[in-house]
C-alpha positions in Angstrom: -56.4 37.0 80.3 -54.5 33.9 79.3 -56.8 33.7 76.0 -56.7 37.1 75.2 -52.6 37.2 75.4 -52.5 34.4 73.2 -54.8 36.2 70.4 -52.1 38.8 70.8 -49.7 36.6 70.3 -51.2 35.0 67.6 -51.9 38.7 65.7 -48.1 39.6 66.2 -47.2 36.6 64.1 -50.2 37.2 61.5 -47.6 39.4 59.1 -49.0 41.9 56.1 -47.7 41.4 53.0 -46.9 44.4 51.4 -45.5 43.4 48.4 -44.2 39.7 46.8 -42.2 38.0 48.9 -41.9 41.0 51.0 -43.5 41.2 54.2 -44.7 43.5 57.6 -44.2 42.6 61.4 -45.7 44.9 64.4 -44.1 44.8 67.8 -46.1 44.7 71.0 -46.5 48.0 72.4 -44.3 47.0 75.9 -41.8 49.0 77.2 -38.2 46.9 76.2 -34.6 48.4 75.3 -34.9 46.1 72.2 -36.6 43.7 70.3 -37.5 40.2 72.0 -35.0 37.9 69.7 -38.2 35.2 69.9 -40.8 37.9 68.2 -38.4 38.3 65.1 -37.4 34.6 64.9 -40.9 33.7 65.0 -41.9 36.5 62.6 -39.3 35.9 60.4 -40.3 31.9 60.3 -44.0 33.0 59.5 -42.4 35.1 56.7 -40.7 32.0 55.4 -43.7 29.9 55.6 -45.7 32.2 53.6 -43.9 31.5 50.3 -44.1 27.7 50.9 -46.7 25.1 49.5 -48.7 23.8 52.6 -48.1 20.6 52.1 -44.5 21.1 53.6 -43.6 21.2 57.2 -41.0 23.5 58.6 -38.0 21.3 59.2 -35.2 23.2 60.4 -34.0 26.9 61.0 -30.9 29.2 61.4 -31.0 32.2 62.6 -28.2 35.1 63.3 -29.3 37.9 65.5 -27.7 41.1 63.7 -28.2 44.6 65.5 -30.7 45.5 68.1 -34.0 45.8 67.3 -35.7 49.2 67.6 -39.7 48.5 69.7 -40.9 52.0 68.2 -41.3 51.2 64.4 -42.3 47.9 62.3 -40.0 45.3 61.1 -39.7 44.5 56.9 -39.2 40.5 56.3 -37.7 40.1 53.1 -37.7 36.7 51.6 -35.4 35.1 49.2 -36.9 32.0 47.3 -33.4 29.7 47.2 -34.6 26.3 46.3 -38.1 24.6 45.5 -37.3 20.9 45.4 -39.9 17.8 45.1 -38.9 17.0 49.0 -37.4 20.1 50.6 -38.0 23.8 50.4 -35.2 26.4 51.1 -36.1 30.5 51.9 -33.5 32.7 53.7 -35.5 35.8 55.1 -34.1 39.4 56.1 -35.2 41.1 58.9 -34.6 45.4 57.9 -35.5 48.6 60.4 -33.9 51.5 59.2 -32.7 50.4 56.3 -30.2 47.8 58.0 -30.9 44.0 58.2 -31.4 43.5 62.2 -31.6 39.3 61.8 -31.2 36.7 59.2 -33.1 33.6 59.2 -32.8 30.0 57.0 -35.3 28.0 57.1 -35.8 24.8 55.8 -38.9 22.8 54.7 -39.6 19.2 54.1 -42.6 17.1 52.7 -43.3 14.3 55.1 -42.1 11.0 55.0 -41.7 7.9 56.1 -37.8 6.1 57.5 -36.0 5.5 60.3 -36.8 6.4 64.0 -35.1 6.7 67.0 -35.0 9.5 69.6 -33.4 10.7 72.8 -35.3 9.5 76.0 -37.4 12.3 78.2 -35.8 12.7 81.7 -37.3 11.0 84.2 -39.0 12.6 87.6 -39.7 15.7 86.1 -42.0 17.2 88.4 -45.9 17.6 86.5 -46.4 20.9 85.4 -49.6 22.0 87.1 -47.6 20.7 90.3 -45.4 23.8 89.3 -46.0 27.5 90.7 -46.7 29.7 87.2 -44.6 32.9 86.7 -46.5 35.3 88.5 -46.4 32.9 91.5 -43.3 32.0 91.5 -41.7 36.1 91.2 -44.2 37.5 93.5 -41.7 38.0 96.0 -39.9 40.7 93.5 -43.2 41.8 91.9 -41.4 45.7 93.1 -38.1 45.5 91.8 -39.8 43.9 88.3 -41.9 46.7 87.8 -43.7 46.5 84.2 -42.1 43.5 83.3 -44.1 41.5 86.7 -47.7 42.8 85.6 -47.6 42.3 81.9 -49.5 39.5 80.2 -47.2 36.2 78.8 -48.7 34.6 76.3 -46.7 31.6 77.0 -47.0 30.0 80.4 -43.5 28.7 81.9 -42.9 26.1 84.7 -39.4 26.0 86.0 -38.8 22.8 87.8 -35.2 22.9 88.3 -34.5 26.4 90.4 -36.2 29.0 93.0 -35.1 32.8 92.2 -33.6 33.0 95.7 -31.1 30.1 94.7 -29.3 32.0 91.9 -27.3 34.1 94.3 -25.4 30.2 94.7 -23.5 28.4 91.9 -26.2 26.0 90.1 -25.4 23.4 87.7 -25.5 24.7 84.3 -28.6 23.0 83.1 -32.9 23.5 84.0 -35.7 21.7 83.0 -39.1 23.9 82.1 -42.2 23.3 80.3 -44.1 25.6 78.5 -47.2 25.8 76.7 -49.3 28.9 75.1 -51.6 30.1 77.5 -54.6 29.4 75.9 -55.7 27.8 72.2 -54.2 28.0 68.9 -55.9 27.5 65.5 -54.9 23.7 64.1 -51.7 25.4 62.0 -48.9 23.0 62.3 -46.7 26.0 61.3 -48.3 28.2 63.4 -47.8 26.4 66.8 -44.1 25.9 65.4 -43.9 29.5 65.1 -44.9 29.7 68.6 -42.9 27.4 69.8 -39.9 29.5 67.9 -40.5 32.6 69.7 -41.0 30.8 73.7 -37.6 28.8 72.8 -35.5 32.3 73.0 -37.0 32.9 77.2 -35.0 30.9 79.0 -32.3 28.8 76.9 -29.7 31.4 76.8 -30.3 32.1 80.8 -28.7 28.3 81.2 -25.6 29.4 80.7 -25.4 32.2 83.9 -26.6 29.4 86.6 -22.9 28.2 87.4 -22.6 31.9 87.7 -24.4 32.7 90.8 -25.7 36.1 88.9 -29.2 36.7 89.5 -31.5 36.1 87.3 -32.3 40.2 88.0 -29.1 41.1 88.1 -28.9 44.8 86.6 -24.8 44.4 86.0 -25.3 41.3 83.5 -26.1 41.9 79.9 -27.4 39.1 77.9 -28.4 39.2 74.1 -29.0 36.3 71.2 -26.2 36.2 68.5 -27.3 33.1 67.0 -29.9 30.3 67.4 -30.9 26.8 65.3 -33.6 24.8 65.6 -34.4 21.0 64.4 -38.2 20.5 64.5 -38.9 15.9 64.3 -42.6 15.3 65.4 -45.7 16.9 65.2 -46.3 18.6 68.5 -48.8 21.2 69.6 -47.5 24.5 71.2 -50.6 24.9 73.3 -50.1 21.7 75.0 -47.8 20.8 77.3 -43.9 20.8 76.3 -40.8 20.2 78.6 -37.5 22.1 77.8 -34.8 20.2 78.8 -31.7 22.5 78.6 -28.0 22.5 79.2 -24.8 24.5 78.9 -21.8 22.8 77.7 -19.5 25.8 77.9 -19.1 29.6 78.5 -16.0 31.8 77.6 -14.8 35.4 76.1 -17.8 36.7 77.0 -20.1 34.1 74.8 -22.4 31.0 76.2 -23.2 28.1 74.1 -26.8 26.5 75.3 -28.5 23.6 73.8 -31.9 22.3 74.2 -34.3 19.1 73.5 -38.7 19.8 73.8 -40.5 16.7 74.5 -44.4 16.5 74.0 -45.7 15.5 77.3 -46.2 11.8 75.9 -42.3 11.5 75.7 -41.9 12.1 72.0 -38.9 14.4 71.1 -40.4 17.3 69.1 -37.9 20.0 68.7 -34.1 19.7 69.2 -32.4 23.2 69.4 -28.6 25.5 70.0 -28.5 29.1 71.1 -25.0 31.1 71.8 -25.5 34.4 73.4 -23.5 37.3 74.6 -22.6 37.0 78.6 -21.4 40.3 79.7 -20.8 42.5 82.8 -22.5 45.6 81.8 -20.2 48.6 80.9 
């Protein structure tokens, strides 16, 4: 099945265009209260990519996460040509249900080249992923209280090598390590598996900053949503390989939490580099 949800995957971020510059997005047909912030980043992204020359790599994105997204009805991606320079492209991309932008992406692009290198250093003692129980492993024990949510099929395969979900009843530190990968094989599109990669960064990052909270990571009374998200892409990675997410939380207040997060290849090499604030509310 792990195939099969990764074709899905993949189809969700194929996008029709429906006119210049103006493009489609489906949603899955699961049962949510709102759109997963990583399906319209990573939409959005492949709407951005479309309008730019292949020879250029996606370099860098910022995204704001506008109004809920409605699950029941397609998304328009709307793209905005800003710049076409001889080393880096520029698009800005609407997302619109209802006649209302939902989320608004920048993205930059940049032709490869060569100059200095230097890169943070991959945590040491990380346990090995396949050591690692997967998800439906790991949340068997509240496979009940999940309900839909438990039995669906996840493209992307997590590995969380930092926490059990008994421990966050307890005050954790505010940081996790996880790898990821797609749960089966992509095409060879460099902006494809960075696509990918876009829409598995929005699963957990934002959950960083609850773990000094001793809320549950089910915990019905906590409401958690994206308002904003940037991502630094350095080195050619695949997203159907191996990838640790190192990820911390530097602060929480008036009702926000700031997370940030490095990907490393499993070979050590930083890939991604990335910053997510997000609501953190007791549910009204």
């Amino acid at each position: 099945m792990g195939q099969e949800a990764v074709d899905d995957l993949v189809a969700l971020l194929d996008l029709e265009a429906i006119e210049v510059n103006i493009f489609r997005g489906p949603s899955p047909k699961v049962q949510r209260q709102r759109v997963f912030g990583g399906q319209v980043a990573g939409q959005a992204l492949v709407a951005a990519a479309r309008t730019v020359p292949t020879e250029f790599t996606v370099h860098s994105l910022h995204a704001y996460f506008l109004r809920p997204g409605d699950t029941t009805v397609p998304i328009l991606y709307e793209v905005d040509r800003i710049r076409d320079g001889r080393s880096f492209v520029t698009r800005r991309v609407v997302a619109i249900q209802h006649g209302r932008a939902i989320f608004h992406l920048q993205a930059s692009f940049h032709l490869v080249e060569q100059g200095f290198e230097h890169q943070s250093t991959m945590p040491v003692g990380v346990p090995d992923p396949l050591s690692l129980p997967d998800f439906k492993t790991r949340w068997a024990p509240f496979a009940e209280s999940m309900g839909e949510d438990y039995h669906r099929d996840r493209p992307i395969d997590t590995r969380n090598a930092s926490w059990e979900p008994a421990d966050r009843k307890r005050v954790l530190p505010p940081r996790q390590d996880v790898w990821f990968r797609a749960d089966g094989t992509l095409p060879d599109d460099a902006v494809l598996h960075a696509c990918v990669v876009t829409y598995a960064s929005d699963m957990t990052l934002l959950d960083t900053a609850t773990l000094p909270h001793a809320v549950g990571a089910l915990e019905e009374t906590l409401f958690m949503a994206s308002l904003d998200h940037a991502m630094w892409f350095h080195r050619p990675f695949r997203a159907d390989d191996w990838v640790l997410y190192v990820q911390d939380s530097p602060s929480a207040s008036e009702g926000r939490g700031l997370a940030r997060g490095e990907m490393f290849t499993r070979d050590g090499a930083l890939a991604v580099s990335l910053v997510q604030e997000g609501l953190l509310r007791v549910a009204r």
